[in-house]
Every structure is written in C-alpha cells, then in structure tokens.
C-alpha positions as CSV (number, residue, x, y, z in Angstrom):
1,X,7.3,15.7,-7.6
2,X,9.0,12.3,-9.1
3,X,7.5,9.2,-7.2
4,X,10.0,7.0,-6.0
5,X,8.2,4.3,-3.9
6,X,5.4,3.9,-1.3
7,X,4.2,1.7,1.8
8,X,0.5,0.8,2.1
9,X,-1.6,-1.0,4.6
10,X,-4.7,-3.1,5.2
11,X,-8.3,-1.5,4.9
12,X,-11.8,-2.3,6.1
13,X,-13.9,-5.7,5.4
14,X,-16.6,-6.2,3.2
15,X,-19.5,-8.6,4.1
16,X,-19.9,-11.7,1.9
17,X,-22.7,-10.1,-0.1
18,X,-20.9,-7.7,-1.0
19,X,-18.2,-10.2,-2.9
20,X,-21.0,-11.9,-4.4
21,X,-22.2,-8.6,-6.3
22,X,-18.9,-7.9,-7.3
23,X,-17.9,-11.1,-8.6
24,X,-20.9,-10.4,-10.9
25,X,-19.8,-7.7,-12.5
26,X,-15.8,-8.8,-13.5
27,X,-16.3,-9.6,-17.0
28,X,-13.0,-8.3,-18.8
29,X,-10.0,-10.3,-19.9
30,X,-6.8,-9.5,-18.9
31,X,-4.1,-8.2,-21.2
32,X,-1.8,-10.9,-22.6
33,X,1.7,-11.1,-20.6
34,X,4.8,-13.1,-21.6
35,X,5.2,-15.5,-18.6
36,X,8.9,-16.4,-18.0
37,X,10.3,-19.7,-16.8
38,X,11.0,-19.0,-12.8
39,X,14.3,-17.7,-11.5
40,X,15.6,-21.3,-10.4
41,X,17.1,-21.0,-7.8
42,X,15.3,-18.5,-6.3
43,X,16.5,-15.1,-5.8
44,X,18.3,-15.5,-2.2
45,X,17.0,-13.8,0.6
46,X,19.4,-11.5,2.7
47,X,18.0,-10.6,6.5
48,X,18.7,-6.8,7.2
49,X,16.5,-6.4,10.4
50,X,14.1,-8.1,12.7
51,X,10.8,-7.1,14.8
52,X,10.6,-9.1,18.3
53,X,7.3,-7.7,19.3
54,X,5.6,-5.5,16.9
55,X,4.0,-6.6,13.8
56,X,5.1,-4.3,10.9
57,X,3.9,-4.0,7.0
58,X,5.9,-1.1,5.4
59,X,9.6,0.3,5.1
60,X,10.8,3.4,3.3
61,X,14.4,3.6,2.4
62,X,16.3,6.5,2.9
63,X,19.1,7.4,0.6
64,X,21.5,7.5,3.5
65,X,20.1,3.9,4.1
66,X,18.3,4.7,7.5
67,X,14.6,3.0,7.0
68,X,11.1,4.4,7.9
69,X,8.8,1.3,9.3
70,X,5.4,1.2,9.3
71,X,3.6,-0.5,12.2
72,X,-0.6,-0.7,11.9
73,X,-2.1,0.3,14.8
74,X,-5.3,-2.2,14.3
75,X,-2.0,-5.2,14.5
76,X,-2.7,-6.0,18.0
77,X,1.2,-4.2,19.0
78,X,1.2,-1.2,20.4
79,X,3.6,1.7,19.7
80,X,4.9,4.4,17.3
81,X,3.0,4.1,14.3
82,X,6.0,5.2,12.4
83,X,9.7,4.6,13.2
84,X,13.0,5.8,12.2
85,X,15.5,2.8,12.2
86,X,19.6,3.9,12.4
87,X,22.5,2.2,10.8
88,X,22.9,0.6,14.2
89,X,19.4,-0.4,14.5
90,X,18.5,1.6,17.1
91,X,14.7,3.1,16.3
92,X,13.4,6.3,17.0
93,X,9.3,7.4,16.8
94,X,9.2,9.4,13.2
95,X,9.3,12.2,12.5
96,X,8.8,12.7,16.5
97,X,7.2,11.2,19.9
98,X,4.7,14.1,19.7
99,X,3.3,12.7,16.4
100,X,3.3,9.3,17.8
101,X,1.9,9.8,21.2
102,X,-1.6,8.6,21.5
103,X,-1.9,11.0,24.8
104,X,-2.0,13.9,22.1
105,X,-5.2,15.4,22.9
106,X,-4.7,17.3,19.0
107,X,-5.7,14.4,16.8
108,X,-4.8,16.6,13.7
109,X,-1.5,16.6,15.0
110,X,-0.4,13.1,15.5
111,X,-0.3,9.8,13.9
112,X,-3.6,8.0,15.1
113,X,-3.3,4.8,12.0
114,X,-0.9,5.2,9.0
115,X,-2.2,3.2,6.1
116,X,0.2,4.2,3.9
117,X,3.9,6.2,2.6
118,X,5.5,7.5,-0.1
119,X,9.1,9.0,-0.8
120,X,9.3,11.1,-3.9
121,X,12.8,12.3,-5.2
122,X,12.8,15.9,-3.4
123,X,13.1,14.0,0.0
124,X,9.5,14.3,1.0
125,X,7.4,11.5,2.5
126,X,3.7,11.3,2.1
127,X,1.7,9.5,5.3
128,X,-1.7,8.5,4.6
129,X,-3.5,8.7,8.3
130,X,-7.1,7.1,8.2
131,X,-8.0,8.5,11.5
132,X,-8.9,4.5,12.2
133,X,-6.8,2.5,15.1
134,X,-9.0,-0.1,15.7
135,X,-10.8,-2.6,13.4
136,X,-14.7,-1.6,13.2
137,X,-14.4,1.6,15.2
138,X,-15.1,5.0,13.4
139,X,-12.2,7.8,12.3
140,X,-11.2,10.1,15.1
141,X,-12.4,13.4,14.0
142,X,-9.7,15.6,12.4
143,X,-7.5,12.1,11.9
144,X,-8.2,11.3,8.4
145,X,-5.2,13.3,6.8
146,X,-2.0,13.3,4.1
147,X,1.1,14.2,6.1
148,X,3.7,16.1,4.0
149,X,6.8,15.6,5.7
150,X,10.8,16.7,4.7
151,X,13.0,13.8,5.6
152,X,16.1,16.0,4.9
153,X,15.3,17.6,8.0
154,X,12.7,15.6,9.7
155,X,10.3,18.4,9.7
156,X,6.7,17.9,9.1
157,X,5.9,20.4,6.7
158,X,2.0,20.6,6.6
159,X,-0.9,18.2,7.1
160,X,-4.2,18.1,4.5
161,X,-7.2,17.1,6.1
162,X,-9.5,15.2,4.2
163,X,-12.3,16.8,3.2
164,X,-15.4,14.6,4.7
165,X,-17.6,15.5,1.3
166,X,-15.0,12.7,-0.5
167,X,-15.9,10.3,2.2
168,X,-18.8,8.0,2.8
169,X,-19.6,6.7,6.3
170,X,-17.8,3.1,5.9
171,X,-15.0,4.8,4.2
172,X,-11.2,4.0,5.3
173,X,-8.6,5.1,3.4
174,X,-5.4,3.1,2.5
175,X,-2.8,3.7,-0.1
176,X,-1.4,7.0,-1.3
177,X,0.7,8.1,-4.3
178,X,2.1,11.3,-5.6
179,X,2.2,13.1,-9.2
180,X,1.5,15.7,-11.8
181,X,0.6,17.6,-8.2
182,X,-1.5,15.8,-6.7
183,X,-2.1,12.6,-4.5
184,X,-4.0,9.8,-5.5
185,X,-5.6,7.9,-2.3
186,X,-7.1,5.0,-2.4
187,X,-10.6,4.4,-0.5
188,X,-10.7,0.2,0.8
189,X,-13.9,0.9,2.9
190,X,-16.4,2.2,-0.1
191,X,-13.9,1.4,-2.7
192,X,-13.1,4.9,-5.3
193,X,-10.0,7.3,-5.3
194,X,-9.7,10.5,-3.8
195,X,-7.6,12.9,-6.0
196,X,-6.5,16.1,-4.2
197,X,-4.3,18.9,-6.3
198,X,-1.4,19.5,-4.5
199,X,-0.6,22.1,-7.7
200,X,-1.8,25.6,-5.7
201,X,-0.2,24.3,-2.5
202,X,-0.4,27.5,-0.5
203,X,-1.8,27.9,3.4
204,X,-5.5,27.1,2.2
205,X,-7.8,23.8,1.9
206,X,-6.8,22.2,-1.6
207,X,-9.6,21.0,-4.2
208,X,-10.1,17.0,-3.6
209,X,-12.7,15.3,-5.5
210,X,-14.2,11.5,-4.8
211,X,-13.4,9.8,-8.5
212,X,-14.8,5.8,-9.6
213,X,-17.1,6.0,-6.8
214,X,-17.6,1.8,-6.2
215,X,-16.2,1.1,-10.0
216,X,-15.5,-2.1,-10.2
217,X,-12.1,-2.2,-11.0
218,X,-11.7,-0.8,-7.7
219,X,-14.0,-3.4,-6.0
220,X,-12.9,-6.8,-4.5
221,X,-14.0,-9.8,-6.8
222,X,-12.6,-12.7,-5.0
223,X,-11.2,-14.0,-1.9
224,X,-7.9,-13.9,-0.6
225,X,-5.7,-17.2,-0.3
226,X,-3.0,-17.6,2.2
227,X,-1.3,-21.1,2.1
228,X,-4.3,-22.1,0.6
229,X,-7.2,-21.4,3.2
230,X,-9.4,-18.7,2.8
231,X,-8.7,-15.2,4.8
232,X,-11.6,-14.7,6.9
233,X,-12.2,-11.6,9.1
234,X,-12.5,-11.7,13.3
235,X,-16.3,-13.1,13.0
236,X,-15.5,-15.6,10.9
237,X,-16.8,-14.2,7.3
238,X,-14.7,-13.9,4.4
239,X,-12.6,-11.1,4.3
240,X,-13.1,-8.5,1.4
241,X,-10.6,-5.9,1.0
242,X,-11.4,-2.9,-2.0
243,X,-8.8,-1.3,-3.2
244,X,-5.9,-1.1,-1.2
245,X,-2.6,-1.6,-3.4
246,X,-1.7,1.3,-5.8
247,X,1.7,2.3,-7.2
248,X,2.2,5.2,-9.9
249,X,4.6,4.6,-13.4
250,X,7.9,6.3,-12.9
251,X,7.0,9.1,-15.2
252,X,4.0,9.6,-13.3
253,X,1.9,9.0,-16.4
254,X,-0.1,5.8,-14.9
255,X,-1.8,4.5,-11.8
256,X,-1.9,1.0,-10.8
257,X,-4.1,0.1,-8.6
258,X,-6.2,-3.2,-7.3
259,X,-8.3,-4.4,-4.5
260,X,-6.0,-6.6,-2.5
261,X,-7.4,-10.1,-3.8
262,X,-6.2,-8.8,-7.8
263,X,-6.5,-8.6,-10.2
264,X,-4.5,-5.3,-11.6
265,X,-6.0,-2.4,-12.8
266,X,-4.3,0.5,-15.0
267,X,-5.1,4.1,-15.8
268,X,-4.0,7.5,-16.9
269,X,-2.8,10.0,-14.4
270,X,-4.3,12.5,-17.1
271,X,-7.7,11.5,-16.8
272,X,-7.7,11.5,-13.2
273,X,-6.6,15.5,-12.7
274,X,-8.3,16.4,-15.9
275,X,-11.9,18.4,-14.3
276,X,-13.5,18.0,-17.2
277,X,-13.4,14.4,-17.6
278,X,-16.6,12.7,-17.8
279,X,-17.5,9.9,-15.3
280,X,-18.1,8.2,-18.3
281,X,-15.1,8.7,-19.3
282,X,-13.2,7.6,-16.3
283,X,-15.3,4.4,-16.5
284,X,-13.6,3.6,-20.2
285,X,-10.1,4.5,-19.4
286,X,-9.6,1.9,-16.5
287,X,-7.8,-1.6,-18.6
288,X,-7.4,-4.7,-16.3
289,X,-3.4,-4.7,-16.4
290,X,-2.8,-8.1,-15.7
291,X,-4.4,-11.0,-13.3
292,X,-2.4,-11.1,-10.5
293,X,-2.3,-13.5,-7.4
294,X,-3.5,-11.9,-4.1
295,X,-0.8,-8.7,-2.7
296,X,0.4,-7.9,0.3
297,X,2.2,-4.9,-1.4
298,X,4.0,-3.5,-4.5
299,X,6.5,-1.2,-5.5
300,X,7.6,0.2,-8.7
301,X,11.6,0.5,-10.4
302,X,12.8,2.8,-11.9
303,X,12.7,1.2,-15.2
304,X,9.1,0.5,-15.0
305,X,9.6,-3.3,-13.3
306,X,7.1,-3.7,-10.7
307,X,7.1,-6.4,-7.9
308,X,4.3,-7.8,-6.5
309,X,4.3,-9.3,-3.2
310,X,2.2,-12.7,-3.6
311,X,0.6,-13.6,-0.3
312,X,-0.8,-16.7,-1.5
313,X,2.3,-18.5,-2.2
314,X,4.5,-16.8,-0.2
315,X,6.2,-15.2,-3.2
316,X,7.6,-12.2,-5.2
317,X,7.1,-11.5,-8.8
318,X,8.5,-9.1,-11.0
319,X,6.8,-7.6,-14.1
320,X,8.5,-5.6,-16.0
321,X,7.8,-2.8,-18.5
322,X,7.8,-5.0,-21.6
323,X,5.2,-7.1,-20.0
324,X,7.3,-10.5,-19.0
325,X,5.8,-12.2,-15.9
326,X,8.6,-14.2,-13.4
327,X,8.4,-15.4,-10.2
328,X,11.9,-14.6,-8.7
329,X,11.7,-15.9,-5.0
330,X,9.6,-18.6,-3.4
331,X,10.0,-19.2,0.1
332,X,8.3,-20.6,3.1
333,X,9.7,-17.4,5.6
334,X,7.3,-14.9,3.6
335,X,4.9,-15.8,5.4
336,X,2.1,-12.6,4.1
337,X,5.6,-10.2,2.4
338,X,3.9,-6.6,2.9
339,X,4.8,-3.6,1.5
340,X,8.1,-3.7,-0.6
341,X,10.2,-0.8,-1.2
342,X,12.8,-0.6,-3.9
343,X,15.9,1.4,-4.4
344,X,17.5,3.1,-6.9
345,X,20.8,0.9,-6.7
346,X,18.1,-2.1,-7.3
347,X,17.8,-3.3,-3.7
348,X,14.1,-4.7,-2.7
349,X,13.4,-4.4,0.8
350,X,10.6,-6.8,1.9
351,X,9.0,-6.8,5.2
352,X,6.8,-10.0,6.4
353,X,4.4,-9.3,8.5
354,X,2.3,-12.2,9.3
355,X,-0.9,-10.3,9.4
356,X,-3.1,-13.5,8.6
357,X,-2.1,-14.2,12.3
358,X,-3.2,-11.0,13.7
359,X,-6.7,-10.2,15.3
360,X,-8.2,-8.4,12.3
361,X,-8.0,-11.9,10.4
362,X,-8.1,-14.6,13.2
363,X,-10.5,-14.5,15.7
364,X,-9.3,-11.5,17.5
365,X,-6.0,-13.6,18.4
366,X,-2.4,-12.9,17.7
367,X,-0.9,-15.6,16.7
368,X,2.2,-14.0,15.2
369,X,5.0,-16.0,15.2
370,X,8.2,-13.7,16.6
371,X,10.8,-12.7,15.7
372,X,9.3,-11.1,12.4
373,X,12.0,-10.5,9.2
374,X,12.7,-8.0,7.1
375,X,14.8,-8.6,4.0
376,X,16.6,-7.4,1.1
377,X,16.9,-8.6,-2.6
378,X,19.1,-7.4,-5.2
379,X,16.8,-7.3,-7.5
380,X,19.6,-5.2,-10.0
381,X,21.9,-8.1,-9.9
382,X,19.3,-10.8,-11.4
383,X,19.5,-11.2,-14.8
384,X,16.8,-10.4,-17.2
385,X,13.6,-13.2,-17.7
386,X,13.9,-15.4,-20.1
387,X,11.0,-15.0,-23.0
C-alpha cells in the first residue's frame, strides 16, 4: 500500500514539568538545510469551501475531487466526526450516519474522536479513532481503533482494535500512516509509536508492538507560539503536545514525525517493522530532520516536497527533497492552517481551523471566529526555490 497523504489531529497536554525534563534532554543539532529567499509575493490563496459552525482540522481529497473533512469532537461543535463534501457542497456523515451517531450504543462500531486519516493509492482511507471525545476524559472502551475503509465504494472494510498492552493509561493516540504493511500511529499522550503489521491481514488480531516508548525525539521540548503568545491549555498551564505530526516518504522508506511544537524527527520504516531490532538500536536510527517552527499539520508530494503548516506565523513552508527550506505563503487568514492535504496534480488543500480559540486552548471558551476557510494552493505551478 503506496501512502498518498494523511490528516492528523490534536493530542493530550503535558504538565509544565513535564517540558522542563524534556527540554533537558534535546541536545542534537539539526541537519544543515539550504534556506531559500521567500516566494515574494506569496503564493496566492484560492477559497474552495467554508465552515459556518463547526471547527474542522483535516481534509482528504478524493480523486474525483469530493473531500473527506475532519471535525475533532473535543472542538467545542458538535457533529459527524467525518464528512463527505460533494462537488456542490452539499456534506454527507462518512462513510455513514451509523458510524457517526453518538446514540450507537456499539462503540467499536462508530466514530467516537478521529485524530487522524490517510489515503493510500488503492482507494483506501485509514481513520485513527482514540476512543477520546472530550478533553481530560478517559477512552470509551472498544473506541481506540484504525478504521480500514474503501472509498471506491464507501464501505468500511474492517476495524483493528488497539491492543491495550501498547497503551499506557494517559495514552491518546493521534496521527496514523501506512506502509511496507503496517501502520505507524503516533501516541501524543505518553509519547512512542505503535506499529501494527497489517502484512497477515486475515479475520484475526494483528501483532502491534509499543516502539520509542517516551524517546525524546518523540517528546515535546518547547512551547507552542501562536501570533506570538504562548498556547496554554483550559487551566491556564502551558500546553505540551508529544508527538502528534507524522508523514511517511513517498517510497515508504522513512517516517517523519515530531511533537507539535518541532522540531522534525526522521527514521527508517525498516527499523521500525524489523522484530529484531534492538531498542538500542531504534534509539540510534532516529536523526533530527530539520528545526521546524511549531505545525498544525503536514503532508508529503509526490516528489518528496513536504509542507509544513507554520502555526506560529501563520504560514506554509515547503521543503523539498534536496533539502531547500522556503516559505511560500504568509498570510494573516491562517489563522492555526491544520492538516494539509496534497494532490497528485500539485494542488495543496489547507484547512484553518482556529483551534487556539477553541476550549481545549482557551479557558474552556470558543472563541472561533466564523465563517472558517478552507483553501487551495497550486503548489505545482510555483516555480522551484532559489539556492
């Protein structure tokens, strides 16, 4: 299965100790980058739909060009977690209203909090479920799951429950990618990865094992920065978010991944799914890609380019395979950009979501300012950055 992009949300909250151990133990440089001049003027922004009510952070594009949105249920808006909008914009709960109705009594069997998608190339999209809807609360039991489903036909194939031996108590999972077989979920509550092989995929449980339990690269070592004041959490603490951005390389051979603060972390998809690989090991194959700004989401090209989603600046930056840093838009409506997606024609969906304004990171208040944008770049039509 070829990864083709993803959707992610917000995790849990770390208490301020916990940032000041962590900042303790970042000691690596990053690798050198070429930083190129920025794109001047910026990359125009095109609007291709709008939210009046409910706060989203994620879109999957379909190759027919209907979109998937992702709406976190710990927003402060209720409804579908997941929707299916039409050429027309009408929207539709995906893949169904039975997956998306909260009277379900089945919680194995509906969509309780996604925190995170991806589309590979044979049509199927993978829904991360942490089982959590509401900021502090424990996962429902039976609602911490992956979510196979076949958009070709809108059919949810099969659900993986994950196995609670991976978990810790404060665990909440957020991020998901898939390759070589298996899915690579990220943990932002006690940061690590979860690997499951997806390889012997037949009616049975699949083997999942807990990998970088608390690593560091996986750990948040600073705050996060929107407009320049400091995120804090509903009781007024910093907020501290582990791991909760991870992409995968195009040929599946690398996982990107950081805590949502930065900075970037890279490593081997072969070290990860390899049994015999020392923790050790694991330890020495993680290299500090590059030290990015603060993310609200990223997505990877096809030719390797990523794009980050700067929430500090209100910006997006491409870095592409050869290493060159740009900024290619700057602009006061991306107000916290979320979870990118990017086609194969080079189009960069980007929704805003304005989750420093909702009650997970402002005193229990939503303060979101409506209508909320999503919007498209053609990211294939800029030309390359200068050296």
């Amino acid at each position: 299965m070829t990864p083709m992009s993803h959707v992610r949300s917000i995790p849990t909250l770390l208490a301020p100790g916990a940032l000041a151990a962590s900042l303790l133990l970042f000691t690596g440089p990053a690798l050198a980058a070429k930083p190129a001049p920025p794109l001047d003027p910026s990359a125009p922004l095109t609007e291709v739909a709008r939210s009046p009510s409910r706060v989203w952070n994620g879109v999957v594009v379909l190759p027919d060009g209907r979109m998937i949105l992702q709406y976190p249920a710990w927003a402060g808006t209720a409804g579908p977690a997941l929707t299916l909008r039409e050429a027309d914009g009408t929207q539709h709960p995906y893949p169904d209203a039975g997956w998306n109705d909260d009277a379900t009594a089945d919680a194995a069997h509906r969509l309780i909090a996604v925190e995170g998608m991806h589309l590979t190339d044979d049509g199927t999209l993978w829904v991360l479920d942490s089982g959590i809807a509401t900021d502090g609360q424990p996962a429902v039991p039976e609602g911490t799951k992956l979510v196979r489903i076949d958009t070709r036909t809108g059919e949810v194939v099969r659900t993986y429950p994950i196995d609670p031996a991976v978990l810790h108590p404060d665990s909440r999972l957020s991020g998901v990618r898939v390759g070589r077989d298996h899915a690579f979920i990220g943990d932002s509550g006690v940061a690590g990865l979860i690997v499951m092989d997806l390889g012997h995929d037949g009616a049975g449980p699949v083997t999942q094992r807990r990998l970088l339990d608390r690593q560091p690269s996986l750990t948040a070592q600073q705050p996060i920065t929107v407009g320049g004041q400091v995120l804090h959490d509903r009781t007024g603490h910093t907020a501290v978010i582990n791991v909760n951005q991870i992409e995968i390389s195009p040929d599946s051979q690398w996982l990107y991944y950081q805590a949502a603060s930065g900075p970037l972390y890279r490593i081997g998809t072969e070290l990860l799914t390899d049994t015999s690989i020392t923790d050790v090991e694991l330890d020495d194959g993680t290299t500090l890609w590059y030290k990015t700004p603060p993310l609200g989401g990223m997505t990877v090209a096809r030719d390797g380019t990523l794009y980050f989603d700067d929430v500090s600046t209100g910006s997006i930056f491409r870095f592409t395979a050869g290493r060159v840093y740009q900024r290619i838009v700057v602009d006061p409506r991306l107000r916290w950009p979320a979870n990118p997606y990017v086609t194969a024609d080079g189009k960069l969906y980007v929704p805003v979501a304005q989750l420093d304004r909702t009650p997970p990171f402002n005193q229990g208040r939503l303060d979101v300012q409506w209508p909320l944008s999503l919007y498209q770049v053609d990211v294939g039509a800029l030309p390359p950055p200068e050296r």
